[in-house]
N, C-alpha and C positions, 0 to 999 in steps of 0.2 A: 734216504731220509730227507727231512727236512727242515730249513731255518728258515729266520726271522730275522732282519735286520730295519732300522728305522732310518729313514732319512729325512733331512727338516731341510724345507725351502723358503726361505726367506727374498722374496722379491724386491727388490730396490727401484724397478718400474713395472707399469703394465707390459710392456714387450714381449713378446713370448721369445724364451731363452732355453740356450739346448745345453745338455752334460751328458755324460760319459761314465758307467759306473762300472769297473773292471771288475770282477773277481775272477783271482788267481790263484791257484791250489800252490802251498808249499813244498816247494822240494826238500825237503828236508831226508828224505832216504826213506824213509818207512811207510808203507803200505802204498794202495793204489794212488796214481797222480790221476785228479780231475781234471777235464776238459775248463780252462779257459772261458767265463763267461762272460757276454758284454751287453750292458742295458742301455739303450738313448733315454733321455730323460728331460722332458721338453717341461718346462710351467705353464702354468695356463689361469691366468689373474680373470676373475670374474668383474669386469669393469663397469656392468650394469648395477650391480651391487651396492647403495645410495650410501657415502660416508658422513653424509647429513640430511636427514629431513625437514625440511621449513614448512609449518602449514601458515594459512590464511584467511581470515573468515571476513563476509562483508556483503550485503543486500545484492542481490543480481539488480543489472543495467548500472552500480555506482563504481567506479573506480577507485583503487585500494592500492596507495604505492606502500611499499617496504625495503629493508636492506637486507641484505644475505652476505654475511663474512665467510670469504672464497679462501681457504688454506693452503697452501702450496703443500700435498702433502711428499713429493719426493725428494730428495738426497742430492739436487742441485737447481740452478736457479731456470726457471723454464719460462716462455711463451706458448699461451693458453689459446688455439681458436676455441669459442663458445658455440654452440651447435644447443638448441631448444627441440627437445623431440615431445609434442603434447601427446605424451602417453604414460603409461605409470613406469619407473625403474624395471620395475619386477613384477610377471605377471602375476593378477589379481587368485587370493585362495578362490577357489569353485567348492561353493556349499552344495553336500551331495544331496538328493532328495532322500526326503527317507521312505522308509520301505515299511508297509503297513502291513498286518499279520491279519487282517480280516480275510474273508473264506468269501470268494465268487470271482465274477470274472475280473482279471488284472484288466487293467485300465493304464493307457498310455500316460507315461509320468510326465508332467510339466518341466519346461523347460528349468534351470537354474535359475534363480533371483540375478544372480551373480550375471548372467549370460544376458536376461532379459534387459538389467540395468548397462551393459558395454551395447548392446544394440541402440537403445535410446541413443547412447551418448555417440554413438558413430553417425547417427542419422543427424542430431541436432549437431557434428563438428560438419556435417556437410551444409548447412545452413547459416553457420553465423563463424564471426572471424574466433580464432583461439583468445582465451583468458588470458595468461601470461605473454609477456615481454619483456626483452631487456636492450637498452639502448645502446649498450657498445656488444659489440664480437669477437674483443680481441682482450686478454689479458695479461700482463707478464707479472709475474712474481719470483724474488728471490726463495732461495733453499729457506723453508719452514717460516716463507713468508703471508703475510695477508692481509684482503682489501675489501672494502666494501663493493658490494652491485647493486642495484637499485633495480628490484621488480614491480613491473604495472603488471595489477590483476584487474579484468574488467569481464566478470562473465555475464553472458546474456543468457542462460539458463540455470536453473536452479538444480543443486546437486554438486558432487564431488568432481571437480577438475584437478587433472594430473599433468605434470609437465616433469621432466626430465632431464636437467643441465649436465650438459655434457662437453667438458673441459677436456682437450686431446694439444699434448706435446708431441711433434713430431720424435722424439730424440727419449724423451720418459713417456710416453704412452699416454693415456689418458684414466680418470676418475669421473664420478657423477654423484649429482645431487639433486634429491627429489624436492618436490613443490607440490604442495598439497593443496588446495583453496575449498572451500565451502562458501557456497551461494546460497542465501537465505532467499527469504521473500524481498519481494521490491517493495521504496516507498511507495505510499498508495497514487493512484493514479486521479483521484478523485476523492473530496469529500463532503457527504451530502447530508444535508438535514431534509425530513421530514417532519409533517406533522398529520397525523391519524386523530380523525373524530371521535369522541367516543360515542356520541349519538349516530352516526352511520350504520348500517346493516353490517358490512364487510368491511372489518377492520384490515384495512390493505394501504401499500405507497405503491405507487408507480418510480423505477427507477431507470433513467435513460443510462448507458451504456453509449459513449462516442466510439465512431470506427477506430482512432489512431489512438497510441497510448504514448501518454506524452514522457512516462519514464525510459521506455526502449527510442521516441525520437534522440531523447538528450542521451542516451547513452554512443547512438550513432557520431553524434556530434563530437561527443568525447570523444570514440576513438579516432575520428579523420585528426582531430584537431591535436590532444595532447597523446594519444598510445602510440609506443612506441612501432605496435603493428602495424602501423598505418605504414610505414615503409615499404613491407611484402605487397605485392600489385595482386598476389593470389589472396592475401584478405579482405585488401581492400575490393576486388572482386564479389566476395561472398557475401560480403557488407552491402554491394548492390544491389543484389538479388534479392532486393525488397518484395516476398510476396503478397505484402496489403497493395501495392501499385498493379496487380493483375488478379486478383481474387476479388470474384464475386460477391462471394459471404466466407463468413470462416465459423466455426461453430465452438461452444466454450463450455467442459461442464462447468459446474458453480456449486460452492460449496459456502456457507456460513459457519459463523461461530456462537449465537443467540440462540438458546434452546425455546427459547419463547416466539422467536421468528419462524415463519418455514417460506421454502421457496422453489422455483423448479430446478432441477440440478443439473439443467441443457437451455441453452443459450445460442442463439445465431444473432451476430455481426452483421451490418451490413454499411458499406461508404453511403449509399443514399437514404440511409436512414435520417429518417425528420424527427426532431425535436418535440416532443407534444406539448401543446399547451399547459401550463402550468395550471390546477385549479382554480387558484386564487387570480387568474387571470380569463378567467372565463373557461378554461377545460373541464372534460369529462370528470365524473367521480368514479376513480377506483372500481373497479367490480370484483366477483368471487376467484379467488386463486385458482387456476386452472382452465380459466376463457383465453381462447388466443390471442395473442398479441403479435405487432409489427414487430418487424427486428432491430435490436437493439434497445427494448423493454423489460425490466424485468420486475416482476411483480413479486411484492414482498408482503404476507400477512403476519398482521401481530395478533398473539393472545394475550393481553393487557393484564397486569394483575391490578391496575387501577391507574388514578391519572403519573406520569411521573417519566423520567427519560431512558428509553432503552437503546443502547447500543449493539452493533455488530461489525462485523468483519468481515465481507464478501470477497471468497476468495473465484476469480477466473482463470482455466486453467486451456491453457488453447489442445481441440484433441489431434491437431497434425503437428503441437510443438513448435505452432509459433512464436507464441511470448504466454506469460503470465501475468496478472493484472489482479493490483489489491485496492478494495472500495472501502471508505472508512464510512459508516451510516450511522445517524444517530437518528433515531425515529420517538419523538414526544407524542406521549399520549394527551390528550386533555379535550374537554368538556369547550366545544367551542362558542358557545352561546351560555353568556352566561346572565341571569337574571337578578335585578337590585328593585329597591324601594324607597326613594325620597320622598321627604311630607316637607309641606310649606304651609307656613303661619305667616298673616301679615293680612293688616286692616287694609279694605278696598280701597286701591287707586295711591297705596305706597308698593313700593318694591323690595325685596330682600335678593340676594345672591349667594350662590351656592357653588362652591367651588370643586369640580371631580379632577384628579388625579390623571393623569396620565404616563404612565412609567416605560422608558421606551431604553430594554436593557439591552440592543443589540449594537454594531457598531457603524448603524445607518440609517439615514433619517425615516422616520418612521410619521407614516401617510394617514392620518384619523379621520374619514368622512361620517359626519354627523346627521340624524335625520330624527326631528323633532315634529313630531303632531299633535296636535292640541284644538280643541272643537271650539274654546271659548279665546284661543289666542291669548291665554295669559303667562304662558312662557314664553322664551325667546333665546337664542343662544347660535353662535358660530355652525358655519355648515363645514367648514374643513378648518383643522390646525393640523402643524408640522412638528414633532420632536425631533429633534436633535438626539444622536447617539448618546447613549450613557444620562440620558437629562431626564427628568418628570418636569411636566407643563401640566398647568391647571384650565382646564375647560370649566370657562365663568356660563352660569344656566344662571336667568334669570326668570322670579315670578312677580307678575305685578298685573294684579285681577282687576279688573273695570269695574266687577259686579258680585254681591256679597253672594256668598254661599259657598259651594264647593264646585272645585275647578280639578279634572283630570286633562293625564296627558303621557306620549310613549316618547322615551330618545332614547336613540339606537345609536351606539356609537362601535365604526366595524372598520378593522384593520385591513386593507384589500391583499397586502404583501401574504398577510399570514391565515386571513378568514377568518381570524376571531369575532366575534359580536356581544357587547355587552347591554343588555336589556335595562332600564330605567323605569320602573312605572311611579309616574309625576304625581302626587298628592297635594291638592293647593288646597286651603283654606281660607278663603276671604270675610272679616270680621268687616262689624260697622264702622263705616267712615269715623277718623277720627278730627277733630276739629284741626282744620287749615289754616285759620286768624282768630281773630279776635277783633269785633267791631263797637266801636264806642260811639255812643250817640248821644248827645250833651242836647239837652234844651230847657224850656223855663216850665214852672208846672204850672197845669191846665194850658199848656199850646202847643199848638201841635207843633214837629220837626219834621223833615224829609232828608234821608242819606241814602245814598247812592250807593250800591254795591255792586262792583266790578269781577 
């Protein structure tokens, strides 16, 4: 036959611990006597098995400290070596592919999500230093005692990083505690305004893309300086192995966020890439989406739904897993030329003044070159003024006609920063002279007088 007997093990360390389990048949006199049986009986504490998980969430390339309260969890008072294993507690669940029921040839099934996403991340831990840190190695804690640790998390990739704390008493065995971190996107690395014509053919910006990205420099900087990894010489190694300091180009798709924008969705880098002139500084205009471009260009068209500001979000995503790069764009639509009509009255040979507006809402002085033409010379007005950020200045236009009748004239006033141009066409009107003095001539009647008029 056969029994059932329960045994309950309760561990007071990880250590692995042996017993002894007899069974003995009673003599007691009646019927057969059983053979004497004997079990070894070992524990075995699963110590990868996390008695706490800590996550932590926070932009890739920004460092992210926090505390993690360390428990003493055994039955006397212990010293703790710290051991960081950047890998998960426990391996990751494997999502099975599923199995389709359509009828022809089976076709070889894709790898796991699960699998594709531990390859990435083994490939980018071979490129850049680990996320977590912690600045001491050593713990001690009394029985059912505890203390804070202070983790730096600083990932340079986007995604879930795993680490591992792993606390081992020589005498009580050891426990662990998982670290979880989530890498968002980085602050942007750039933030550009445009402005798109609406009179142009090809509503497009040209947007330069620099070799270096100045959130992965500062992030480098951070870890020599304040991570506590900077310690390890095999991180700080990996951290050398700068590959923009030996790569020719490196290539990026590109993704947006603007449904109204489109763009191309590949992108190449390049260190000697030149700056192009800016428009409003004499450069080229814009051409149709999908003409080649130097590298580090990327050409952006808008479909306008009229004048007004449209925003996006450029995301760069390196495809050897270099770095990541977020562009903040704001791209203004508007009518850059825009046309007005001033009339002037005023009797020949006086003057009247007209004063236009000048509104300068940005947070820098702002450059107005003026350019006034007139056939009969009877305007006149400043060829440049300066605003001041945040200020309106009034552009004094003067009319003052030599000769009666009508007097035309054009002023152009055009912002070179921005390319706007605003049109004036001058209407003067000049009536008859009107009396300048009044001369008085006294004499006797019947004789004559003479007076002089100057």
């Amino acid at each position: 036959g056969m029994a059932r007997t329960t045994l309950k093990c309760s561990p007071t360390t990880s250590i692995q611990q042996e017993a002894r389990l007899v069974l003995m048949s009673k003599r007691d006199g009646g019927g057969a006597h059983a053979a004497t049986l004997v079990f070894l009986l070992r524990s075995l504490v699963n110590t990868r098995a996390p008695l706490k998980r800590v996550r932590a969430e926070g932009p890739v390339y920004e460092m992210q400290q926090f505390e993690v309260v360390v428990t003493n969890p055994f039955m006397q008072d212990c010293e703790f070596s710290i051991q960081l294993l950047h890998e998960p507690a426990e391996p990751l669940p494997v999502k099975e592919p599923e199995e389709s029921n359509k009828k022809g040839p089976k076709r070889k099934a894709a790898p796991p999500a699960a699998e594709l996403s531990s390859q990435a991340a083994a490939l980018k831990a071979k490129m850049f230093p680990a996320a977590f840190a912690l600045d001491r190695s050593r713990l001690r804690l009394k029985q059912n005692g505890s203390e804070k640790v202070r983790v730096s998390f600083l990932p340079f990739w986007i995604g879930t990083h795993y680490c591992t704390l792993l606390l081992r008493d020589k005498d009580a065995g050891s426990f662990a505690y998982e670290l979880v971190g989530e890498a968002g996107l980085p602050a942007p690395c750039l933030e550009a305004k445009g402005v798109v014509p609406l009179e142009s053919a090809h509503h497009t910006f040209d947007l330069f893309i620099p070799w270096l990205n100045p959130p992965l420099e500062a992030a480098k900087r951070t870890f020599l300086e304040r991570h506590p990894g900077a310690k390890d010489r095999d991180q700080v190694e990996l951290l050398k192995r700068d590959p923009f300091k030996t790569l020719g180009e490196a290539e990026y798709s590109v993704s947006q966020t603007n449904s109204l924008v489109s763009c191309s969705d590949r992108l190449v880098l390049s260190p000697s890439a030149i700056m192009p002139l800016a428009v409003e500084k004499g450069g080229p205009q814009p051409g149709k989406l999908g003409e080649p471009l130097g590298p580090g260009v990327l050409r952006l068209a808008l479909k306008p739904l009229g004048t007004g500001i449209y925003p996006a979000r450029v995301l760069l995503t390196s495809t050897a897993h270099y770095d990541v790069r977020v562009v903040d764009l704001e791209l203004t639509a508007q009518t850059m030329v825009q046309q007005f009509e001033l009339q002037f009255e005023c009797a020949v040979r006086q003057s009247i003044m007209q004063e236009v507006p000048l509104v300068n809402t940005s947070d820098q002085f702002m450059a107005v070159s003026a350019t006034l033409s007139s056939s009969t010379k009877a305007f006149a007005g400043q060829r440049e003024v300066s605003v001041p950020p945040g200020a309106t200045v009034a552009y004094p236009l003067q009319f003052r006609p030599l000769t009666v009748g009508a007097h035309e004239g054009l002023l152009e006033l055009s912002i070179p920063s921005t390319g706007e141009k605003n049109q004036y066409r001058l209407q003067g009107k000049a009536l008859d002279p009107v009396a300048e003095s009044h001369v008085i001539v006294e004499c006797q009647a019947r004789k004559p007088a003479t007076k002089t008029i100057v």
